[in-house]
N, C-alpha and C positions, 0 to 999 in steps of 0.2 A: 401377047399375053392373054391367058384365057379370062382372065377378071376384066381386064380393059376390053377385051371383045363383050362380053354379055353386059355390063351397064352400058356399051353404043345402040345395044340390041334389045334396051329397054328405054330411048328416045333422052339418057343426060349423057354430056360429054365433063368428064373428068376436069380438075384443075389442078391435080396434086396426082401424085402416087399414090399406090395403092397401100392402102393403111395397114396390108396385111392381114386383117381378121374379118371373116364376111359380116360380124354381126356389128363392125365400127361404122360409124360415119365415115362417107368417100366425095367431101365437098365439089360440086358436079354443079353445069347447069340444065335445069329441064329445057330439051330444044323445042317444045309444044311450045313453051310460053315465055323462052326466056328470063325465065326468074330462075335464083341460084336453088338448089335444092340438096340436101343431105339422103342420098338415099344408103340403103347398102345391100350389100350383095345378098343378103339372106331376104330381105324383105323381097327385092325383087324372085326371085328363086322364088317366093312361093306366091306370085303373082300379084302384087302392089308395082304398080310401073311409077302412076304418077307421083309428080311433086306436090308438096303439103298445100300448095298456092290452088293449081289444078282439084284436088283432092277437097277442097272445101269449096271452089266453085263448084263442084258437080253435085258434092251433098245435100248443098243449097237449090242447086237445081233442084233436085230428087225432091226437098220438101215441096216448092212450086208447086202451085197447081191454079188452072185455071180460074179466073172471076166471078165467073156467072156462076159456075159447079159450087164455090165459097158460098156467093148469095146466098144459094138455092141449099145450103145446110143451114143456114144462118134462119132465114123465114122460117123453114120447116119446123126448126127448133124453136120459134115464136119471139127469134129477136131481128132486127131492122137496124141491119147497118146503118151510120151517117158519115163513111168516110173510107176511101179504098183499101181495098185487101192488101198488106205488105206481107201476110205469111201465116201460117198454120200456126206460130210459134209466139205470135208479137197480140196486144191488147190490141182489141178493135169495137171501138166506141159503135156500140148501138142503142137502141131503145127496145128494151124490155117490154114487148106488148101489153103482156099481163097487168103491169104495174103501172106503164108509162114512166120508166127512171131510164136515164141515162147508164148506162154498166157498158166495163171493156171486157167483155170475155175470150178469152183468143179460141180462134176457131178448132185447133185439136183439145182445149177443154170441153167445148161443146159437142164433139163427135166421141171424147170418153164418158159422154152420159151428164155431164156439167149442165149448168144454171146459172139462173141469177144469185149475184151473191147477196145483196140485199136482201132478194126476197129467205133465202138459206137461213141470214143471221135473223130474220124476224124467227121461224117457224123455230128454231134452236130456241130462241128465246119463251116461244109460247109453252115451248113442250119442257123446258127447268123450270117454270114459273109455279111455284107449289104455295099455299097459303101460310101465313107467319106461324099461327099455331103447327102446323105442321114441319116447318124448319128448326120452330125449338125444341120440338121434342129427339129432331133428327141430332141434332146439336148435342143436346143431352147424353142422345147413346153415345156418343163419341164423348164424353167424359168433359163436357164445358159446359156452365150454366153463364147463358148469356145476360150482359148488363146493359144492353141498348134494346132497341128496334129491329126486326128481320132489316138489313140493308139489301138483298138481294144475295144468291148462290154464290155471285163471285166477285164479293166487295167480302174485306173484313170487315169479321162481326166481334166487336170488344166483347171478351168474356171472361169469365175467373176459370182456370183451369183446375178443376178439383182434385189431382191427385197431386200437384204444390203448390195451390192456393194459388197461382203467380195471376195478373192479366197477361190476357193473350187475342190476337186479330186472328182466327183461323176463316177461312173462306171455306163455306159448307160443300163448295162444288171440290175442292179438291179434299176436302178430307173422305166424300165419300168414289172419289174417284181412285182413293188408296195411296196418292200420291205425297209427294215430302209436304204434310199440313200438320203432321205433329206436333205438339210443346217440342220446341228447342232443349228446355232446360232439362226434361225429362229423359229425354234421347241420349243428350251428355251425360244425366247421370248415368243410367244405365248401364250406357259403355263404359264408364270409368269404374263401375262397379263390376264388369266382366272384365274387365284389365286387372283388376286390384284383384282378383278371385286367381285369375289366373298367375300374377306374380305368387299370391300367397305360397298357391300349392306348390312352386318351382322351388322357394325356398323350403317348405317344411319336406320338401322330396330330399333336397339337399342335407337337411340335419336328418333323417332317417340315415340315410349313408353313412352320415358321420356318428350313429350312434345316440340321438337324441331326439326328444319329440317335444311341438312348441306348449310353453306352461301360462302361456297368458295371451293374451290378443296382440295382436299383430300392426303397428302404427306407420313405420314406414320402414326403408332400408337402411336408416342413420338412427332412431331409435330406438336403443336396449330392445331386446323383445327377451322375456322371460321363457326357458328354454328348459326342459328335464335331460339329465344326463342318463340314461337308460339301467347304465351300468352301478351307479351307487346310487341315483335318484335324487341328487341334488340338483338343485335349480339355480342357472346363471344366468346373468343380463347378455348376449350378444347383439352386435348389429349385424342384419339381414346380407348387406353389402360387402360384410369382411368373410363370409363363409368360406369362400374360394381362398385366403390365406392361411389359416388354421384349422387344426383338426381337432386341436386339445381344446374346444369352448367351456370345460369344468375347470372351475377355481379349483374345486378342492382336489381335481385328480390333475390339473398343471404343476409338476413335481420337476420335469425335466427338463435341462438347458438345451436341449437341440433347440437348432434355428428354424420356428416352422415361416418367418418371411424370408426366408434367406432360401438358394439356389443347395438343391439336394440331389443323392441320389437313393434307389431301390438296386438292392443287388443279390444277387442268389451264387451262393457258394456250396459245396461239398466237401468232407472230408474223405467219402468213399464210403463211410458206415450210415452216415447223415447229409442231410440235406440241410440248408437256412436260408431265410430270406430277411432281409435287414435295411434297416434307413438310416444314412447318413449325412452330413454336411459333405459338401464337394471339397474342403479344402482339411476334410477331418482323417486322421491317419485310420481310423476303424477299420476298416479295409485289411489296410497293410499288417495289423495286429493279427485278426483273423490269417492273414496269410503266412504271418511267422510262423503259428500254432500250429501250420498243415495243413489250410484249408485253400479248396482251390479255387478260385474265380471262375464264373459262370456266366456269367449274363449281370450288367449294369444298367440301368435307369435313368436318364437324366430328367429332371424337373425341376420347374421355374422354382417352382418354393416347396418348402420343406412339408407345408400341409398338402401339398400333392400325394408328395408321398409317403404321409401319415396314412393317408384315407387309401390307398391301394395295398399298402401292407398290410392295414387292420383287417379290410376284406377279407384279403388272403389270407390272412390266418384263422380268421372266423369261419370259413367254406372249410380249412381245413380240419379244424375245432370241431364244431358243430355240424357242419353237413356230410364231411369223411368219416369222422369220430378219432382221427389221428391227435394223441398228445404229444407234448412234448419229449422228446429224446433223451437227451440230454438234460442233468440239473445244473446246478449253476455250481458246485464244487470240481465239474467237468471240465467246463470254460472259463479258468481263470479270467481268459478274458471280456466275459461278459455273452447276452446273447444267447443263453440258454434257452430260453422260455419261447423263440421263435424256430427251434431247431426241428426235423422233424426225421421218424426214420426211412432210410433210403431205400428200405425192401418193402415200404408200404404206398410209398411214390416215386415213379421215376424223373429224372432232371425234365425230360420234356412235356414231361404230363405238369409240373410245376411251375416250368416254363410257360408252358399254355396258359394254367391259371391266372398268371400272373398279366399274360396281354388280355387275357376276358374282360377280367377287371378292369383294368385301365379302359378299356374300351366302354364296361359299362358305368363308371362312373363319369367317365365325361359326356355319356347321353345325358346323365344327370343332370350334373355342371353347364351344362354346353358351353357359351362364349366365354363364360368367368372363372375357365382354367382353358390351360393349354395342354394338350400330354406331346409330352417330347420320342424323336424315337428312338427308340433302345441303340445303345451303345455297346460292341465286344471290347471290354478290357481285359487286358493279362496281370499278371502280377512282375 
């Protein structure tokens, strides 16, 4: 088998069958060193023979390096081993010439340019070390007026935070290193005042749609918020939370028994001369009425609730209103059975052009809405 021939011919011998896939484990032993080893066919193929045992003996090798060569960077560099070389990699206790201190510098720190660390944290210290008048004035621009002593750059310094009065420990080394040294309290606010900006406007985005704009200020999602109704200009209490169930938010124009928390649909019908689009309860005969009188089913709507599709019909009839210029068709001496007033003529739009309109809408009032409606997808009914 050509897989058992090329792992003999990379020094393991198999202990199992071939796992089938070159990129699996082929549990094997390396014959170099008799240790078990996992290699596989692709690693070999592109030139890794050994096993992981071998493979970190040799690495280990590679770091190795001669005694007297370690010394001989170690003096250069002005430190004095007291203890032998285990590796480029490991702490190795010398003395610091310069200072006389004991430090373990390991030898590839000290070939990347490295030191004493001792002597490092002095000179860091010499060079933050700035006089107290000049900390508190630093302190100040950053908006704290300190109530103790300079304790140092990076000790809290108790101070009142003047822009909410609170106490606060900010440490001068990290505030002007721009780092998290902020008031806490002010940060929270902040954010919660761009959360609360940004709910606002999602709701008053939402009664736009619905034909109304906010008439009072705005407290949470469960309390009343005073509301204009565009259309007669009277003003009602709604909650922020229930938008996405109705679409009637006016007392004095809620006139109508449709169900708008109840399961609805949108439906577009013809009679050949006219066009309509209409909203009904899912278990309401309106429909069928319309279909006695002549009129033929077109395209149906399903939605969760009623004020779904309040708010998609209204659209569509106000783009056709107002941005087509199309009235009404039909008056209501027409349609005994009602529905007049949504009718429109059929030589001035066609079923698919009205169709369209009709998914626009839905489409863009649930950017509106987003998670706090669902739009369902169109359903064909017949009559």
């Amino acid at each position: 088998m050509v897989a058992v021939a090329e792992i003999l011919a990379a020094g393991h011998e198999p202990q199992g069958p071939y796992p089938g896939l070159a990129d699996v484990a082929w549990p094997s032993v390396h014959l170099a060193c008799g240790e078990p080893s996992q290699p596989t066919l692709s690693r070999i193929r592109a030139g890794q023979m050994c096993c992981a045992t071998c493979g970190r003996a040799q690495g280990a090798a590679n770091r190795r390096r001669d005694s007297d060569d370690a010394v001989a960077v170690m003096l250069a560099a002005g430190f004095r081993p007291t203890t032998e070389y285990l590796g480029a990699l490991h702490p190795w206790p010398s003395i610091h010439v310069a200072c006389g201190r004991l430090v373990e510098p390991a030898l590839a720190s000290i070939e990347a340019g490295g030191g004493c660390r001792l002597c490092g944290l002095e000179r860091t210290a010499a060079a933050q070390t700035i006089p107290a008048e000049v900390a508190v004035e630093q302190l100040r621009g950053f908006g704290y007026e300190p109530q103790e002593p300079y304790p140092g750059s990076s000790q809290g310094w108790r101070s009142i935070h003047l822009e909410c009065e609170e106490v606060r420990w900010p440490r001068l080394a990290v505030l002007k290193a721009g780092l998290q040294g902020a008031c806490t309290s002010c940060g929270n606010r902040r954010r919660t005042e761009v959360e609360r900006a940004r709910v606002v406007a999602r709701y008053t985005a939402q009664l736009r749609v619905l034909g109304y704009e906010p008439a009072g200020p705005y407290v949470n999602a469960v309390t009343p918020w005073p509301v204009r109704h565009l259309e007669c200009t009277q003003i009602s209490p709604v909650r922020a939370a229930e938008l996405h169930m109705t679409s009637v938010l006016c007392r004095a124009c809620r006139t109508t028994g449709f169900g708008y928390a109840d399961a609805a649909v949108l439906y577009l019908i013809t009679d050949g001369t006219a066009h309509k689009v209409g909203i009904t309860g899912v278990h309401s005969q309106r429909i069928r009425r319309h279909v006695a009188h002549g009129w033929q089913v077109i395209k149906v709507w399903q939605f969760t609730t009623g004020a779904e599709a309040r708010i998609v019909e209204q659209a569509v009839l106000t783009h056709l209103r107002k941005e087509l210029g199309l009235s009404a068709y039909y008056v209501a001496e027409m349609m005994p059975q009602g529905g007049a007033t949504e009718t429109v003529d059929a030589e001035e739009i066609s079923l698919p052009q009205l169709w369209g309109l009709v998914e626009d809408v839905r489409e863009a009032v649930a950017s509106v809405f987003g998670d706090d409606r669902e739009g369902a997808a169109p359903v064909r009914v017949t009559s």
